[in-house]
Biopython code that builds the backbone (N, CA, C, O; Angstrom):
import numpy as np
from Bio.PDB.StructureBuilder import StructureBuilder

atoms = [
    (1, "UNK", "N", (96.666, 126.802, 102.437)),
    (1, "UNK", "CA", (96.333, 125.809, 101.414)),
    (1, "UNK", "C", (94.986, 126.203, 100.815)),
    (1, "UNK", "O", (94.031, 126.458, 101.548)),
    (2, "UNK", "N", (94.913, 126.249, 99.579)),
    (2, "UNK", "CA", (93.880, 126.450, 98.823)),
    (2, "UNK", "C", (92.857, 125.622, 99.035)),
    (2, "UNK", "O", (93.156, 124.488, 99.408)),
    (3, "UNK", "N", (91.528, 125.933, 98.873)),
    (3, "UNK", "CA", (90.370, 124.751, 99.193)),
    (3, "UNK", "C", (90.411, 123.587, 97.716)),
    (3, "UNK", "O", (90.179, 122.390, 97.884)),
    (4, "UNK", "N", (90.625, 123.970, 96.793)),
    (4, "UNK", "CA", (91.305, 122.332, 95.864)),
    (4, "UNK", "C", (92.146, 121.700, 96.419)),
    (4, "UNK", "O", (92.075, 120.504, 96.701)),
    (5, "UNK", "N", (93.183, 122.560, 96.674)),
    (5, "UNK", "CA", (94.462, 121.631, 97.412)),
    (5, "UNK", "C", (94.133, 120.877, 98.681)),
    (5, "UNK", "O", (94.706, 119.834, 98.997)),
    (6, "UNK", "N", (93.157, 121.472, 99.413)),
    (6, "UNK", "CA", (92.874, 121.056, 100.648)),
    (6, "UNK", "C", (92.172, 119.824, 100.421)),
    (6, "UNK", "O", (92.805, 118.891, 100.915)),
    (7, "UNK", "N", (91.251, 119.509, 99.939)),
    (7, "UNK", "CA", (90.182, 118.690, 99.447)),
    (7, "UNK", "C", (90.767, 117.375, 98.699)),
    (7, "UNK", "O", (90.386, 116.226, 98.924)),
    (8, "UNK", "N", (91.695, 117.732, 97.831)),
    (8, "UNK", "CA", (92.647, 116.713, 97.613)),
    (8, "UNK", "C", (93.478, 116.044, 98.123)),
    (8, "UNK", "O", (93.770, 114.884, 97.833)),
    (9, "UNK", "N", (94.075, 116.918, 99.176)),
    (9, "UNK", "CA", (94.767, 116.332, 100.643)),
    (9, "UNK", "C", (93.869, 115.169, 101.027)),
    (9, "UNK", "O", (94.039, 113.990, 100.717)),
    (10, "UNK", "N", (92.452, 115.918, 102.071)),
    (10, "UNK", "CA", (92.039, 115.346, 102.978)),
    (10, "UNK", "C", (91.273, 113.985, 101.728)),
    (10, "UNK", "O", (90.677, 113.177, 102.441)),
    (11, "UNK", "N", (91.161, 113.613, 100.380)),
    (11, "UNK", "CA", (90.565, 112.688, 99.712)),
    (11, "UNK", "C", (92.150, 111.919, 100.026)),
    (11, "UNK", "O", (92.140, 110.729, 100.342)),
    (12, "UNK", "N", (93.047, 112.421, 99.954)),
    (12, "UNK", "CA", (94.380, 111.367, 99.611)),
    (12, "UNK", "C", (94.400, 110.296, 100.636)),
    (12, "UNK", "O", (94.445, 109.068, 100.555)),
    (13, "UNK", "N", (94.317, 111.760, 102.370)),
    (13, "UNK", "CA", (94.052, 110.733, 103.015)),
    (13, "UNK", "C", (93.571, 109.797, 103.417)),
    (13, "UNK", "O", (94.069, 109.241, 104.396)),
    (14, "UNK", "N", (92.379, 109.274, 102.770)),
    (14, "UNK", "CA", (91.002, 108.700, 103.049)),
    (14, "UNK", "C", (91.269, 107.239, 102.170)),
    (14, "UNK", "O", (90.515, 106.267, 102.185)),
    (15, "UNK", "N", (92.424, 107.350, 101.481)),
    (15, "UNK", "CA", (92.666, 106.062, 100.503)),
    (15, "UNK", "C", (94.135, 105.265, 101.274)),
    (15, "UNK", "O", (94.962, 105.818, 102.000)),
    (16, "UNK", "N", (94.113, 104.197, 100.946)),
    (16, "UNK", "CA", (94.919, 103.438, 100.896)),
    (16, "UNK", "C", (96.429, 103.134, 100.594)),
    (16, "UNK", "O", (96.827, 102.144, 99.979)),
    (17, "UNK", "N", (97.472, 104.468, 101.294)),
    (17, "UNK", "CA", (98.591, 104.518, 100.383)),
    (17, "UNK", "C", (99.614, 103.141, 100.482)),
    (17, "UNK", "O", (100.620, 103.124, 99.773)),
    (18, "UNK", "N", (99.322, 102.032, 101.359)),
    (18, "UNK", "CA", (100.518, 101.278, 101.425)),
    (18, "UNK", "C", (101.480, 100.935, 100.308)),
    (18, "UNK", "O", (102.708, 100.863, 100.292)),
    (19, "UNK", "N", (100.276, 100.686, 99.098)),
    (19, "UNK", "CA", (101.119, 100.186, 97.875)),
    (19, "UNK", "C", (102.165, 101.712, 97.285)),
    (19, "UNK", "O", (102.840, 101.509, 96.275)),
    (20, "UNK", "N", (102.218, 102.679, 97.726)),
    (20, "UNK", "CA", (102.843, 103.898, 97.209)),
    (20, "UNK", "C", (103.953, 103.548, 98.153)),
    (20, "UNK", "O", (104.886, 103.498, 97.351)),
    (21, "UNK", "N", (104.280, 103.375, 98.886)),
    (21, "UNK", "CA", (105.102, 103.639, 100.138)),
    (21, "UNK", "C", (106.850, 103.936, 99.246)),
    (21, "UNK", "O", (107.397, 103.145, 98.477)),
    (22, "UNK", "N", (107.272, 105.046, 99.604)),
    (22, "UNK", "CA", (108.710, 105.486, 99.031)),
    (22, "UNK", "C", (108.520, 106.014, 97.399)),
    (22, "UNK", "O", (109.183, 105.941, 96.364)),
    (23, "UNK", "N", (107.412, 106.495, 97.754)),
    (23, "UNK", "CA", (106.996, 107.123, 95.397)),
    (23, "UNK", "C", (106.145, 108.399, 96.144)),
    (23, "UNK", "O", (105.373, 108.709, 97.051)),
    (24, "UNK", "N", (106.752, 108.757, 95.267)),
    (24, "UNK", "CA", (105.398, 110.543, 95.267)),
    (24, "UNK", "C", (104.216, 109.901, 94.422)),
    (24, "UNK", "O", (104.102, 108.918, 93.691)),
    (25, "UNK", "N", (103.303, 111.034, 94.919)),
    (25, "UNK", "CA", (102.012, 110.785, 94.111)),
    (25, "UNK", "C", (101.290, 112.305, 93.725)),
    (25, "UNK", "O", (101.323, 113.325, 94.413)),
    (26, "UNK", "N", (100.942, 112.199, 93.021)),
    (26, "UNK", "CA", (100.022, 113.600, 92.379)),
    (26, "UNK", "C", (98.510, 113.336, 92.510)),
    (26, "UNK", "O", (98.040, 112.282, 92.081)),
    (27, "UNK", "N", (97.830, 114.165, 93.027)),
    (27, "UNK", "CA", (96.580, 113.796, 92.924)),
    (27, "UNK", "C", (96.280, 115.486, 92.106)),
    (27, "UNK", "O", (97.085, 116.415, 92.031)),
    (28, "UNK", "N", (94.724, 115.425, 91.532)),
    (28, "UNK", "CA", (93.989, 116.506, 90.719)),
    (28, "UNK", "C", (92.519, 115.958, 91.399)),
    (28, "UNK", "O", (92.418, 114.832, 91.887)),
    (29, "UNK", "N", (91.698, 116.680, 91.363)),
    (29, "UNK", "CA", (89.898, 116.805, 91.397)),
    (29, "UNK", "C", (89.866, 115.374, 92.033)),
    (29, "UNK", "O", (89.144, 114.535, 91.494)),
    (30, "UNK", "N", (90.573, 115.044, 93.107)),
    (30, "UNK", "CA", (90.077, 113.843, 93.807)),
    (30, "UNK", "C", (90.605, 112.850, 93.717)),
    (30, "UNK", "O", (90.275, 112.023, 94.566)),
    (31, "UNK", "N", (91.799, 112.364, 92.552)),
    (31, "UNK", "CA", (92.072, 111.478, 91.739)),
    (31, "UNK", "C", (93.391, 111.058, 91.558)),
    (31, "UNK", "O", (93.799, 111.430, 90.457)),
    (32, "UNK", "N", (94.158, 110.480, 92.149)),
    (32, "UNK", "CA", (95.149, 110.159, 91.819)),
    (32, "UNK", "C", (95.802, 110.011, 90.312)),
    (32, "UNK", "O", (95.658, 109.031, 89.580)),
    (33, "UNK", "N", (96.470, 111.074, 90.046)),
    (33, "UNK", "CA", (97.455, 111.235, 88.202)),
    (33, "UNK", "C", (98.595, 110.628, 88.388)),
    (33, "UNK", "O", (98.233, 109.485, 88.107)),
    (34, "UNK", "N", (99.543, 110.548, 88.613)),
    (34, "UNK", "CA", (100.547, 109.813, 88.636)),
    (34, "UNK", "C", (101.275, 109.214, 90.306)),
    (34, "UNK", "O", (100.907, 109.596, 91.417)),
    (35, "UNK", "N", (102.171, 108.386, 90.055)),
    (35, "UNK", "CA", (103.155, 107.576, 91.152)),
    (35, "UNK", "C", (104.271, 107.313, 90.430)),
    (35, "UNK", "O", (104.191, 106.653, 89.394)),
    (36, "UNK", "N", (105.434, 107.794, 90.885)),
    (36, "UNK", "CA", (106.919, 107.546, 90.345)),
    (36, "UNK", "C", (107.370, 107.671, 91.430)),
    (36, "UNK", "O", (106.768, 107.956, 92.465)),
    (37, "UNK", "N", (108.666, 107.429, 91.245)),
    (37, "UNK", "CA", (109.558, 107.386, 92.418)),
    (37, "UNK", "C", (110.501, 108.624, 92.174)),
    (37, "UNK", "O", (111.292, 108.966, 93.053)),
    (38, "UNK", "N", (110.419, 109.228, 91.091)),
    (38, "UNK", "CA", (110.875, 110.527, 90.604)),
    (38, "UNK", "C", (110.136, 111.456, 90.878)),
    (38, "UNK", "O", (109.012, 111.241, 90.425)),
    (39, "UNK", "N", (110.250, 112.838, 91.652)),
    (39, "UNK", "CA", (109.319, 113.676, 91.566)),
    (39, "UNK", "C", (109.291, 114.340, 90.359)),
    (39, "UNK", "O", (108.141, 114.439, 89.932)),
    (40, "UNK", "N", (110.120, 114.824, 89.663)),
    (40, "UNK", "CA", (110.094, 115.252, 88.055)),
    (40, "UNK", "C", (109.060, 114.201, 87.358)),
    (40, "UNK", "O", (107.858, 114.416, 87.515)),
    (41, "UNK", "N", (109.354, 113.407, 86.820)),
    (41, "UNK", "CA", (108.640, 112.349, 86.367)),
    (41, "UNK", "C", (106.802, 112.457, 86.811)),
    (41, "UNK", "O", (105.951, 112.638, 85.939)),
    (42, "UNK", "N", (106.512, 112.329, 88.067)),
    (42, "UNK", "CA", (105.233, 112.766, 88.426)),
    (42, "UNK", "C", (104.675, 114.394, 87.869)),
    (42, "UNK", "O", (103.623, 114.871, 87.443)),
    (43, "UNK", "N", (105.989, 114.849, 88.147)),
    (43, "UNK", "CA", (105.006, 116.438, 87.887)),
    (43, "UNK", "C", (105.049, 116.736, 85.648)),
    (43, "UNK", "O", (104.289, 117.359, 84.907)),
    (44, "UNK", "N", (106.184, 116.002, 85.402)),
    (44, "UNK", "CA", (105.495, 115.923, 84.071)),
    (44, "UNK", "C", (104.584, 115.169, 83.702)),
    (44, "UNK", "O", (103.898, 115.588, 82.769)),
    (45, "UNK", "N", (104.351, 114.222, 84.109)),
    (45, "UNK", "CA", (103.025, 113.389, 83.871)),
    (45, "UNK", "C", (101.596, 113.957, 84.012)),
    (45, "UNK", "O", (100.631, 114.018, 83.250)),
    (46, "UNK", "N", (101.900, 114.459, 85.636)),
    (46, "UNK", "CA", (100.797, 115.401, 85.909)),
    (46, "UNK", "C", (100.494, 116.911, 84.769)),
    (46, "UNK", "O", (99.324, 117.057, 84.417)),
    (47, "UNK", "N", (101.098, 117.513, 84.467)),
    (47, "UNK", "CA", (101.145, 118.783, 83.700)),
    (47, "UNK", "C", (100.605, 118.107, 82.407)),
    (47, "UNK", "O", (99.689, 118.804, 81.970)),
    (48, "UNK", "N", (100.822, 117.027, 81.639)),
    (48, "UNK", "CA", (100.233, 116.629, 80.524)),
    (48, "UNK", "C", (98.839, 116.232, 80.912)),
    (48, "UNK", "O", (97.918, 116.553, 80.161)),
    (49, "UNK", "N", (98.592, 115.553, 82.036)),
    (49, "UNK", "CA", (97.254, 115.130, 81.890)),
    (49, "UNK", "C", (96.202, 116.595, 82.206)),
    (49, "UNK", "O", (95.128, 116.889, 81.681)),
    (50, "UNK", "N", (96.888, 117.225, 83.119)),
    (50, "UNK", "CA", (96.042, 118.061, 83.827)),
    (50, "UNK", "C", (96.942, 119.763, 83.541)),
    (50, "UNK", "O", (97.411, 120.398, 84.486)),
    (51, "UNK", "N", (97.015, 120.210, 82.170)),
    (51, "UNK", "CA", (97.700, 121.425, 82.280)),
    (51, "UNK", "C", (97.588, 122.768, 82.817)),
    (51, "UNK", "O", (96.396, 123.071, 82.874)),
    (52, "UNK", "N", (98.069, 123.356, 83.081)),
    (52, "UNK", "CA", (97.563, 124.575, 84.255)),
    (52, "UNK", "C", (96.823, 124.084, 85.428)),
    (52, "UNK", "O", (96.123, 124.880, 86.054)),
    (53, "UNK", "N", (96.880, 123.252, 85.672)),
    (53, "UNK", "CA", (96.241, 122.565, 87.389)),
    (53, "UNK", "C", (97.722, 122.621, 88.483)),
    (53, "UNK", "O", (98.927, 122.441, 88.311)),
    (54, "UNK", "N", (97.011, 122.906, 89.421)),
    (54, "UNK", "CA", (98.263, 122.965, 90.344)),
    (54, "UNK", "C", (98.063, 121.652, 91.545)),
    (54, "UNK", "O", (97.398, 121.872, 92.557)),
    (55, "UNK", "N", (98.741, 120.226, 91.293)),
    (55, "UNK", "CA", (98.546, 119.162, 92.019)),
    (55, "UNK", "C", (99.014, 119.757, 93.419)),
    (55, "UNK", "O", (99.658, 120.745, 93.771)),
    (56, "UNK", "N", (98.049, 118.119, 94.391)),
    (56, "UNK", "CA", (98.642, 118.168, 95.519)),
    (56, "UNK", "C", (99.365, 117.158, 95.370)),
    (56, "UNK", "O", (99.074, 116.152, 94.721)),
    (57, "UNK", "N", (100.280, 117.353, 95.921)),
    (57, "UNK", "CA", (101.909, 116.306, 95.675)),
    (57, "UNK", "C", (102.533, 115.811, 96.973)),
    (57, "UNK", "O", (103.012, 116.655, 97.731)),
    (58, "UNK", "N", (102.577, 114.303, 97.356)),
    (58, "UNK", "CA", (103.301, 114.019, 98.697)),
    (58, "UNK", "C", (104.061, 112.493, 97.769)),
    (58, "UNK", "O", (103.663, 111.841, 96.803)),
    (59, "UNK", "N", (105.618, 112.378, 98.881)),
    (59, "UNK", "CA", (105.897, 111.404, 98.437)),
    (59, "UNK", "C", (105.640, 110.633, 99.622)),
    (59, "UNK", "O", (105.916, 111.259, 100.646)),
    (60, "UNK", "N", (105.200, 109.473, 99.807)),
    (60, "UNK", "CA", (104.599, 108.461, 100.861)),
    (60, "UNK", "C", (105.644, 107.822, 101.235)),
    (60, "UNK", "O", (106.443, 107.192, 100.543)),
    (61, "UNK", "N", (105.621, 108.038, 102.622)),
    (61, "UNK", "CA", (106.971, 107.428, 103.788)),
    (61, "UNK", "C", (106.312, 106.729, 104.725)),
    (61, "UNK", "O", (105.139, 107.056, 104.901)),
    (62, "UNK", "N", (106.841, 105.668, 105.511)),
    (62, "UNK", "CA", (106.349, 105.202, 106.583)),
    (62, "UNK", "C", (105.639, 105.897, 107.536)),
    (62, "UNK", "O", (104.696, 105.464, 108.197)),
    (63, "UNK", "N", (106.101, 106.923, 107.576)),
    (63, "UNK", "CA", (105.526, 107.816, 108.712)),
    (63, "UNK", "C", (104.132, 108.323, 108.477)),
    (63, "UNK", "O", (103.347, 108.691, 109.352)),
    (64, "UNK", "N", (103.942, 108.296, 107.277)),
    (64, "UNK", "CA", (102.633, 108.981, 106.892)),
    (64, "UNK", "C", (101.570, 107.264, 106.908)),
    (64, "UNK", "O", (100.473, 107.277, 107.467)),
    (65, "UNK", "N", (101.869, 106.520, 106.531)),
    (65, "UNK", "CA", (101.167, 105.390, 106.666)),
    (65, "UNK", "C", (101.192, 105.106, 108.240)),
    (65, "UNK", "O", (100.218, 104.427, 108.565)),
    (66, "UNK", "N", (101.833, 105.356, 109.057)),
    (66, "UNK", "CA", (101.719, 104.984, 110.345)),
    (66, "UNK", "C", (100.408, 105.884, 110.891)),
    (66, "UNK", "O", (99.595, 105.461, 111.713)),
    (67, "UNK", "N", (100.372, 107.180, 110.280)),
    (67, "UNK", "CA", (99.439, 108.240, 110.574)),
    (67, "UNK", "C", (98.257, 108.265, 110.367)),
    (67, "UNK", "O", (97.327, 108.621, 111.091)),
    (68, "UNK", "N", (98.292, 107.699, 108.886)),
    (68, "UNK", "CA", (97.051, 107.459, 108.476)),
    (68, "UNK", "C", (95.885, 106.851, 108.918)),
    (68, "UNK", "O", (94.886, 106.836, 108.200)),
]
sb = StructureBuilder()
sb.init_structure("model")
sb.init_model(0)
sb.init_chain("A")
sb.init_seg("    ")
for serial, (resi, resn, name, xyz) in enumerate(atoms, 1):
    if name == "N":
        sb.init_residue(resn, " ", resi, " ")
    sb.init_atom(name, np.array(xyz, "f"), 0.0, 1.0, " ", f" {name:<3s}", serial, name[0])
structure = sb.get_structure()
């Protein structure tokens, strides 16, 4: 994992995903860009806001909120 990608990970984890629970999310430079329940949908959203950026992308399951 790249140190952006990494950094965006370990910021994702540090927030609050309950309200995501069963939606992907895109994060860029710290920041959450989109939440759909579509992963297409997120990664075009993401590519318009942030073009040539390569998001970190998880879709949020129970399991990861149990972890968190």
């Amino acid at each position: 994992m790249g140190e952006e990608r990494e950094a965006n990970f370990n910021w994702l984890w540090s927030q609050n995903l309950s309200e995501y629970e069963g939606l992907w999310v895109s994060v860029v430079d710290e920041s959450i860009v989109a939440i759909h329940k579509r992963l297409k949908r997120v990664l075009e959203v993401t590519e318009k806001k942030h073009p040539g950026k390569r998001p970190f992308v998880l879709r949020v399951s129970r399991s990861e909120l149990m972890t968190a």
